[in-house]
Wavefront OBJ file of the C-alpha trace (Angstrom):
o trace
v 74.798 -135.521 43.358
v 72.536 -137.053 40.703
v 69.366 -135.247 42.858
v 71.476 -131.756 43.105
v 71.805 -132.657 39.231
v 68.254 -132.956 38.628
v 67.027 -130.088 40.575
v 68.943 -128.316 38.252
v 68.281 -128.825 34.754
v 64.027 -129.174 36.008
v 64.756 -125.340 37.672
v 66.791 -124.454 33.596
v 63.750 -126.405 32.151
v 60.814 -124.608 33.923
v 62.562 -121.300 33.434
v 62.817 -122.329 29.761
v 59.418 -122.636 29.544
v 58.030 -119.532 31.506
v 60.640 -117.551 29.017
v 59.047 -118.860 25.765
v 55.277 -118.623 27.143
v 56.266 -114.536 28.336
v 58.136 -114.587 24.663
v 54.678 -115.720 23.403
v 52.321 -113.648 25.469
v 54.945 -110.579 24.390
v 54.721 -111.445 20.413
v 50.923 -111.600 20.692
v 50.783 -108.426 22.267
v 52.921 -106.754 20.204
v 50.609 -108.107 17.088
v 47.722 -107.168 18.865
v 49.210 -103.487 19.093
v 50.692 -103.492 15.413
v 47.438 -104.682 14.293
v 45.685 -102.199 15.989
v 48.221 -99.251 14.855
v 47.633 -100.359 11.175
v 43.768 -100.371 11.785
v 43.996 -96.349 12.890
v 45.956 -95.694 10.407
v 44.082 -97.102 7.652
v 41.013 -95.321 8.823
v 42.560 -91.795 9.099
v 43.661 -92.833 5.336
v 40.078 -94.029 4.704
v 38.243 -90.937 5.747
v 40.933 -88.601 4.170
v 40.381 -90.488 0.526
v 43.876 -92.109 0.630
v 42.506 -95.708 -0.013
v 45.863 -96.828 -1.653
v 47.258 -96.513 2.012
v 43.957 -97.434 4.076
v 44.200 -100.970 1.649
v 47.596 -101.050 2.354
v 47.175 -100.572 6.460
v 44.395 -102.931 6.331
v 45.809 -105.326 4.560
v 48.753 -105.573 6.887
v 46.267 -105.742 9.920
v 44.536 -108.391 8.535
v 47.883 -110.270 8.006
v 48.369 -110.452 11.994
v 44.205 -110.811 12.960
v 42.676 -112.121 9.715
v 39.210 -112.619 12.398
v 38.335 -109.194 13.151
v 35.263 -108.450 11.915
v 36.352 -104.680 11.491
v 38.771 -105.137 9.272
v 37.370 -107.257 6.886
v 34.667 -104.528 6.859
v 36.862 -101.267 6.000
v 38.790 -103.626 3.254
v 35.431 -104.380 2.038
v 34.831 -100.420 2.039
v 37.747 -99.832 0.138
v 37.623 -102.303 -2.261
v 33.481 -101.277 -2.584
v 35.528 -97.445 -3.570
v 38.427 -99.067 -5.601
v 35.815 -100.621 -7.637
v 33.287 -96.962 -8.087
v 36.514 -95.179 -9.233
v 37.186 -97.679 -11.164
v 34.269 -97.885 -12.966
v 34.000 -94.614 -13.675
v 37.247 -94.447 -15.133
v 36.045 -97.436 -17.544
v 32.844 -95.472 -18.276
v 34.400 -92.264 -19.300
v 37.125 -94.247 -21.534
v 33.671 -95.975 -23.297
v 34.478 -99.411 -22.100
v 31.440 -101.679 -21.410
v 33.036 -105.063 -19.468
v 34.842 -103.830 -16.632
v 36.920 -106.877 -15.774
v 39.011 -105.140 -12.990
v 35.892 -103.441 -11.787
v 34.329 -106.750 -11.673
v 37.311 -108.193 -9.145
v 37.463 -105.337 -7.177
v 33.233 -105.468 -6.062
v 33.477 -109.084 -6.113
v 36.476 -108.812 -3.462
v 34.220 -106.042 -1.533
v 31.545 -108.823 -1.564
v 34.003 -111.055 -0.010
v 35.113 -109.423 3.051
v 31.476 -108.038 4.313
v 30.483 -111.936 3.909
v 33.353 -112.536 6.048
v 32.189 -109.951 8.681
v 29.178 -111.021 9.091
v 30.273 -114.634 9.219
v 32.402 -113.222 12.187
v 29.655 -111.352 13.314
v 26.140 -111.777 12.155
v 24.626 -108.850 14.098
v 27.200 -106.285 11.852
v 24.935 -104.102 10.747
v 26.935 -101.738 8.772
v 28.394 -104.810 7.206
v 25.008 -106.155 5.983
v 24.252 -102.660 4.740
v 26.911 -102.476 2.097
v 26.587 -106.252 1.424
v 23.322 -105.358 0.528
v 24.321 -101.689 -1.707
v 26.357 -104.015 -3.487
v 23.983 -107.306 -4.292
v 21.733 -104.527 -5.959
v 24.888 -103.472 -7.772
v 24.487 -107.116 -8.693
v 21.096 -107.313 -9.786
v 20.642 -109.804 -6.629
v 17.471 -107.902 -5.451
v 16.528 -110.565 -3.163
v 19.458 -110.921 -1.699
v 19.609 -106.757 -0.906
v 16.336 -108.283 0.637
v 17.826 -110.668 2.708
v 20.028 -108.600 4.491
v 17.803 -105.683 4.931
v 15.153 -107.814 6.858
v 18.683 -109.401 8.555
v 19.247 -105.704 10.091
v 15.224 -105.070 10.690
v 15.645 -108.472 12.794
v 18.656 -107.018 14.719
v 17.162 -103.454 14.997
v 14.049 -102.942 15.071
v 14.129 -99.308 14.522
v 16.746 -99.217 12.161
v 15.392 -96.767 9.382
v 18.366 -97.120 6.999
v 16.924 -100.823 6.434
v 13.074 -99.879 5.960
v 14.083 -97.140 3.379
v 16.595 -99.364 1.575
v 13.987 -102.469 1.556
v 12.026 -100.053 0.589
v 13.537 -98.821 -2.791
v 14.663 -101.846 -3.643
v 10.781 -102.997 -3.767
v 9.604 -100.233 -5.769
v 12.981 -99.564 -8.434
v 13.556 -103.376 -8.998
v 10.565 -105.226 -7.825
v 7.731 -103.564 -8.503
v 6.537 -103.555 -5.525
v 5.048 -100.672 -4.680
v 2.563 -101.546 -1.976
v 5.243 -103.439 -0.266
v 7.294 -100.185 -0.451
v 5.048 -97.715 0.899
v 4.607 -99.704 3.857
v 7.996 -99.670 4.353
v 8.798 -96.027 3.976
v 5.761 -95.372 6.267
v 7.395 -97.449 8.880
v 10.664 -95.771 8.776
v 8.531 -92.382 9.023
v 6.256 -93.960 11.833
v 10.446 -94.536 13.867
v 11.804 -91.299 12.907
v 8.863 -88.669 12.399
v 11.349 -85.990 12.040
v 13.605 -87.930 9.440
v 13.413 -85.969 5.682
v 14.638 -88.567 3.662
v 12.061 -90.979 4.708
v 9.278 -88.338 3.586
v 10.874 -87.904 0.949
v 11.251 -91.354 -0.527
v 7.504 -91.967 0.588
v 6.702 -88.574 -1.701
v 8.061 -89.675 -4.642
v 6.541 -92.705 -4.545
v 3.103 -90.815 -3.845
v 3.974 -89.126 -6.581
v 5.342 -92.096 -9.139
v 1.427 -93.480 -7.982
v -0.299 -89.880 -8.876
v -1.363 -89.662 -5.373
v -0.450 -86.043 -5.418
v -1.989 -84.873 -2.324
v -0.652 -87.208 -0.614
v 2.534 -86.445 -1.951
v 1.904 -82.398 -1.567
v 1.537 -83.661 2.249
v 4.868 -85.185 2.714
v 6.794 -82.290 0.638
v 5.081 -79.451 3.255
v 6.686 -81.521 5.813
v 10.469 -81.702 4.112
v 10.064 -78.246 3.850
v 8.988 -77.953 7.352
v 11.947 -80.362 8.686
v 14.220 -78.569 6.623
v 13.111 -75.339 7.646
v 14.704 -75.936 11.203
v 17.865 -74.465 12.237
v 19.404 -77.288 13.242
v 18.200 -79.131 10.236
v 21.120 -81.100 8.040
v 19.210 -81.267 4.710
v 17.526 -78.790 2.231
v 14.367 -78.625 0.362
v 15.153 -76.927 -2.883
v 14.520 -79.647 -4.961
v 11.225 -80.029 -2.829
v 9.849 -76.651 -3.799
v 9.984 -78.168 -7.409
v 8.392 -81.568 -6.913
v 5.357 -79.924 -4.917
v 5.018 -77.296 -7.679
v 4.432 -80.387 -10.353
v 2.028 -81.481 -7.887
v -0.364 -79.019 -7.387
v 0.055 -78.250 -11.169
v -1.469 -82.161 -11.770
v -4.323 -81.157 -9.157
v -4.908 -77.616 -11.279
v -3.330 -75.444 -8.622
v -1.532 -73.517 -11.096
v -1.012 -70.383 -9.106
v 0.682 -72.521 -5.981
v 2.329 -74.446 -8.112
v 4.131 -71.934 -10.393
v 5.088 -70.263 -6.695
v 6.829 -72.909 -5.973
v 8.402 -73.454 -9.539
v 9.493 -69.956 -8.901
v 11.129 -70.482 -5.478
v 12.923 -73.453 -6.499
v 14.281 -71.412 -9.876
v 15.723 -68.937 -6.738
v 17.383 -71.572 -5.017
v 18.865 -73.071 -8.330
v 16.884 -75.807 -9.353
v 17.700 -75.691 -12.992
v 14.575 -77.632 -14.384
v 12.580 -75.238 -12.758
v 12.786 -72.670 -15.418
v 12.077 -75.071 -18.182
v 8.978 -76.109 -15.869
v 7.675 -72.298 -15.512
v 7.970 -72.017 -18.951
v 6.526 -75.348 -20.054
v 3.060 -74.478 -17.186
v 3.259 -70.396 -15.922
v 3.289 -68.398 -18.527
l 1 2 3 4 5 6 7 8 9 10 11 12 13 14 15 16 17 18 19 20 21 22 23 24 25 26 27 28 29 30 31 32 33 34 35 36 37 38 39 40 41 42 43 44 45 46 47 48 49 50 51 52 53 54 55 56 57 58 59 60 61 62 63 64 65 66 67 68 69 70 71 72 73 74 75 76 77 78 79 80 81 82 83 84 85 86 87 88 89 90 91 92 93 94 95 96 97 98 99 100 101 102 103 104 105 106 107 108 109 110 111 112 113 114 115 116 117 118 119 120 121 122 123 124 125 126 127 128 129 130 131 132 133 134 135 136 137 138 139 140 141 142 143 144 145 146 147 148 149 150 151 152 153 154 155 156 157 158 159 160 161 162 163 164 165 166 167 168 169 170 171 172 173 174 175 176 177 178 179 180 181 182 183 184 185 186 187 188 189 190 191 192 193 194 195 196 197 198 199 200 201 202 203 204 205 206 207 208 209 210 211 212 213 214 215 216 217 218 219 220 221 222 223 224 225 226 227 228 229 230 231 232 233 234 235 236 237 238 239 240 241 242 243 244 245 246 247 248 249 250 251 252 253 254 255 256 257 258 259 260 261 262 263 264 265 266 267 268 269 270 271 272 273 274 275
């Protein structure tokens, strides 16, 4: 009896226990899903400019899987926007301290330091740590996480160029800079926005021919049919250019063709050296 007894309550016991580990393994999916719901919905809201709800959405993922490395990036994004609309709110109302603005970046800062720390090889994550630290003024540390991404990716071009301006705008490095810029163009020969931060640099160093060379090929890149960018403010800063080497005539060509495509200093320009 005592054995029949026993059988028993161990059978109630391990069926106890296989019903609250499937209870368990049914919760934790169920987070996982809800976690994952919130995380599509708060990038639909993201990319549509709702970032009351993405924050919201993100927020509540992060509640049930505070160690995805995802989230803590988009709330970073959001709170990296919060704090830009912010801002400019404070700026057009004439107020110098922004206190709130100040939270918000400083919680942006936050969660891309804890994606990295989740995952170090986040590249998108050290690329907006590193647009804010220059918000900052931490120039070196914008540094930091540009070579970070370099180290990752080799070939990345979005590090090179931002190393790059960061060395020439805030550390006056120029050298340092160019060799950058030429690297990113060396990885992507058909990229215009490495020419063109290499140009004005050229420029900025009155190396115009030099410069003249990397506006004919924006123009040329942008010239393409399948080409995403345009070269109307290019037309302008080669027409300076060859004005500084005495090529009046090709320059004031090109002050006129950028005047057609609505370059609005051009006029002031053609008047200023064409007539």
């Amino acid at each position: 009896m005592k054995t029949k007894l026993f059988l028993i309550l161990a059978f109630y016991s391990a069926l106890s226990c296989t019903t609250q580990a499937d209870k368990e393994k049914g919760n934790e999916i169920y987070n996982k899903r809800n976690a994952e719901n919130y995380y599509i919905n708060g990038t639909k809201h993201y990319y549509n400019g709702d970032y009351l709800k993405a924050e919201m959405d993100f927020h509540n993922a992060l509640n049930i899987n505070p160690n995805d490395a995802k989230l803590n990036y988009y709330m970073g994004l959001v709170k990296d926007i919060s704090d830009e609309s912010t801002r400019s709110k404070q700026w057009a109302k004439g107020v110098v301290n922004g206190t709130k603005a100040e939270l918000y970046i400083g919680e942006a800062i936050k969660f891309f330091n804890r994606a990295i720390e989740i995952d170090s090889a986040f590249l998108d994550a050290h690329f907006q740590r590193a647009d804010i630290r220059k918000t900052l003024q931490d120039y070196r540390g914008a540094i930091d996480d540009y070579n970070k991404m370099i180290e990752i990716d080799s070939t990345n071009i979005d590090a090179f160029c931002g190393r790059g301006q960061v060395k020439e705008n805030y550390l006056n490095d120029k050298r340092g800079a160019l060799e950058d810029f030429s690297l990113a163009i060396k990885i992507a020969p058909e990229d215009a926005q490495a020419y063109f931060q290499r140009s004005e640099l050229m420029y900025d160093m009155k190396d115009y021919r030099r410069a003249i060379a990397d506006y004919n090929k924006i123009i040329e890149i942008c010239s393409k049919p399948d080409s995403h960018c345009v070269s109307d403010q290019t037309y302008y800063n080669r027409g300076l250019a060859k004005i500084m080497l005495a090529q009046v005539d090709g320059g004031c060509l090109d002050l006129r063709k950028a005047s057609e495509l609505g370059v609005n200093d051009a006029y002031q320009a053609i008047i200023d050296y064409c007539n």
